[in-house]
TORDORO-122166 format. One record per residue: residue number from 1; residue in one letter; chain; x, y, z of N, C-alpha, C in turn. Coordinates in steps of 0.05 Angstrom, whole numbers, plus 32768, in hexadecimal, padded with zeros to 4 digits. Layout:
REM TORDORO-122166
 num residuo cadena  n.X  n.Y  n.Z ca.X ca.Y ca.Z  c.X  c.Y  c.Z
 NUM       A      A    X    Y    Z    X    Y    Z    X    Y    Z
...
***
This chain:
REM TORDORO-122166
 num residuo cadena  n.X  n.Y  n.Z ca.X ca.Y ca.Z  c.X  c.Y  c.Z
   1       X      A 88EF 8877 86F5 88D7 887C 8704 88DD 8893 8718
   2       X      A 88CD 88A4 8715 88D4 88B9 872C 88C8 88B1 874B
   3       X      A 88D5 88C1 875E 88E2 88C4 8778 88C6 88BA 878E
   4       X      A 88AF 88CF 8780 889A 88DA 8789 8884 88BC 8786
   5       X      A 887E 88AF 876F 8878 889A 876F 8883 8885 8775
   6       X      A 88A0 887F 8780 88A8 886D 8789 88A2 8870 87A9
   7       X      A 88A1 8887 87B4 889D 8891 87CD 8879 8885 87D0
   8       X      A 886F 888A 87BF 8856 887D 87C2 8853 8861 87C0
   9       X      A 8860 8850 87B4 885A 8840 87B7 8862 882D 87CD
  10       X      A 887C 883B 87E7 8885 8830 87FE 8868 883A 8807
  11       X      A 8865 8848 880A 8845 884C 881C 882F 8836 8815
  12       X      A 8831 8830 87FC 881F 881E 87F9 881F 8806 8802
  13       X      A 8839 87FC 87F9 8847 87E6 87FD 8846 87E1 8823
  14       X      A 8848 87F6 8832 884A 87F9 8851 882D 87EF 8851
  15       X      A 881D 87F8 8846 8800 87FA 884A 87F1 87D6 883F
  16       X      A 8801 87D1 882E 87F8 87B4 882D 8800 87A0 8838
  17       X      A 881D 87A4 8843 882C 8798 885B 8822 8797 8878
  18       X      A 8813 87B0 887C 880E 87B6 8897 87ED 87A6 8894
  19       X      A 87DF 879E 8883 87C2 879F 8883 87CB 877A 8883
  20       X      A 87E2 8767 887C 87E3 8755 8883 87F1 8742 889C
  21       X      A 87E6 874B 88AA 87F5 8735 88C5 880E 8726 88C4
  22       X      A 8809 8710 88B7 8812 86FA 88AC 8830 8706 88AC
  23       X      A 882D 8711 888F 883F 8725 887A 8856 8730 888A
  24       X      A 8851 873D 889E 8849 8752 88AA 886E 874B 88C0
  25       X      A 8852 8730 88D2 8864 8725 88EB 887D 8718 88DA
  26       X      A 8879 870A 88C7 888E 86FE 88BD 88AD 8709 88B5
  27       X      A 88A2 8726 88AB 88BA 8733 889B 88C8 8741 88B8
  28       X      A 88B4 8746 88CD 88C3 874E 88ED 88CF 873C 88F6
  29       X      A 88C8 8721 88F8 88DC 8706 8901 88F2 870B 88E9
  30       X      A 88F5 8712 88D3 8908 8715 88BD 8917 872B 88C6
  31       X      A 8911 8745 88C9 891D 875F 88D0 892D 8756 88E7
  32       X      A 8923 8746 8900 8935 8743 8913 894A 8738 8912
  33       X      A 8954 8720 8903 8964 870A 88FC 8970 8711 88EA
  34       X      A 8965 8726 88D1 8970 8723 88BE 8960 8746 88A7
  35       X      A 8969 8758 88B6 8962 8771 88A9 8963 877C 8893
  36       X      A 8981 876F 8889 8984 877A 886F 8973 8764 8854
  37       X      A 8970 8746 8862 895A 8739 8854 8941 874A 8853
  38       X      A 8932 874D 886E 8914 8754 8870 8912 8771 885C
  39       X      A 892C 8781 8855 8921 8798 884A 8929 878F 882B
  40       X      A 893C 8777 8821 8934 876B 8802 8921 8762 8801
  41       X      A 890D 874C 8816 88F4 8745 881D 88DF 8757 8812
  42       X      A 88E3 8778 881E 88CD 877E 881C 88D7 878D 87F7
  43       X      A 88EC 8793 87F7 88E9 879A 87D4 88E3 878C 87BB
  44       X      A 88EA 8767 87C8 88DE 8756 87B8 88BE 875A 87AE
  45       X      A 88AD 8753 87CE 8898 875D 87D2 8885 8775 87B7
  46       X      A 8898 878B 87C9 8892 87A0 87B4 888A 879F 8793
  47       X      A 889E 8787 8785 88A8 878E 876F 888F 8771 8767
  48       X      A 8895 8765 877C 8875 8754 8770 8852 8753 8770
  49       X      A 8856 876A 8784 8833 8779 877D 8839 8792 876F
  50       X      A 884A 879A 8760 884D 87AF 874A 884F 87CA 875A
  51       X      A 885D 87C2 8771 8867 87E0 877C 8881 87E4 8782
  52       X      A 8893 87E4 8771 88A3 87E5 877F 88BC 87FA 8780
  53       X      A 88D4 87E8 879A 88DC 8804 87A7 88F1 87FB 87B4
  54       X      A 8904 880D 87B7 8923 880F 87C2 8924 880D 87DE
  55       X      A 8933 87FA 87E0 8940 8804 87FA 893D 8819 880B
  56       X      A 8946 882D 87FD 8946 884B 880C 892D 8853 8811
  57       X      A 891E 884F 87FB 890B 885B 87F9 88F0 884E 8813
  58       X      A 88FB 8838 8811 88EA 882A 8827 88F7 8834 884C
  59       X      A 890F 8834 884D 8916 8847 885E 890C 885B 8865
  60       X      A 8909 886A 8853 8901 888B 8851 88DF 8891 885A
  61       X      A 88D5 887D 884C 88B8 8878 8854 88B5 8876 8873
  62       X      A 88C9 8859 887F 88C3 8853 8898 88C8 886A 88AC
  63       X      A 88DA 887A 88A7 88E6 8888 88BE 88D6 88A9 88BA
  64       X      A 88C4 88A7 88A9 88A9 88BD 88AA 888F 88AC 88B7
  65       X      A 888C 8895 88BD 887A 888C 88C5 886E 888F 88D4
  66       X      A 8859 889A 88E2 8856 889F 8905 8843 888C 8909
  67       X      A 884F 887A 890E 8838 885D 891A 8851 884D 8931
  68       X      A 884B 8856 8946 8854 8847 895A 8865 8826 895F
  69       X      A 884F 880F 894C 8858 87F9 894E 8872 87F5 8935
  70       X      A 886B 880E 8924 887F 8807 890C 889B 881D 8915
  71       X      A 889C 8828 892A 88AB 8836 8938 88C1 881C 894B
  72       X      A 88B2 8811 895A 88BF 87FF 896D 88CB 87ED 8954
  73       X      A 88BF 87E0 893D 88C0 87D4 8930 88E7 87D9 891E
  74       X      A 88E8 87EE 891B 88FE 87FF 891A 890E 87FE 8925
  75       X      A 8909 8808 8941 891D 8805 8956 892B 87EB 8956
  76       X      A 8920 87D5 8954 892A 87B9 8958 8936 87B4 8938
  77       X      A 8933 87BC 8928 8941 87AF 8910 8953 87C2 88FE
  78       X      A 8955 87DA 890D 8970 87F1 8902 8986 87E9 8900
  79       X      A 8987 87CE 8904 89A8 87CC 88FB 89A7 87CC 88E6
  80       X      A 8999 87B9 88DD 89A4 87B7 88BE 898F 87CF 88AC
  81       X      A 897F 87DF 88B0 896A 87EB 88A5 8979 8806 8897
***
């Protein structure tokens, strides 16, 4: 699969993550405790609404992001990210 559609589909995947609360708070109580889970979390995720996506690639997405809460959101779970 190329680079360009996998890059799309962390955006998407951000975009259906971010549109659920729930989803959302949970995988951040995960990121804090447990980072390198919350980012298999979210590639599980990925690979089960048919988007899915790497590690990196989900990195790469986050750290172009300019949304403030997913910024702080960052800051607190870079260890393992």
């Amino acid at each position: 699969m190329n680079n360009f559609l996998m890059s799309g589909n962390a955006a998407k995947l951000y975009k259906l993550i971010n549109a659920d609360p729930v989803k959302k708070q949970d995988l951040f109580r995960q990121a804090l405790q447990n980072p390198k889970g919350a980012m298999e979390s979210i590639c599980a995720l990925g690979n089960e609404v048919n988007l899915p996506v790497t590690p990196d690639e989900v990195k790469e997405y986050l750290s172009n992001v300019d949304d403030l809460e997913t910024k702080q959101w960052l800051m607190k779970a870079r260890g393992g990210l």
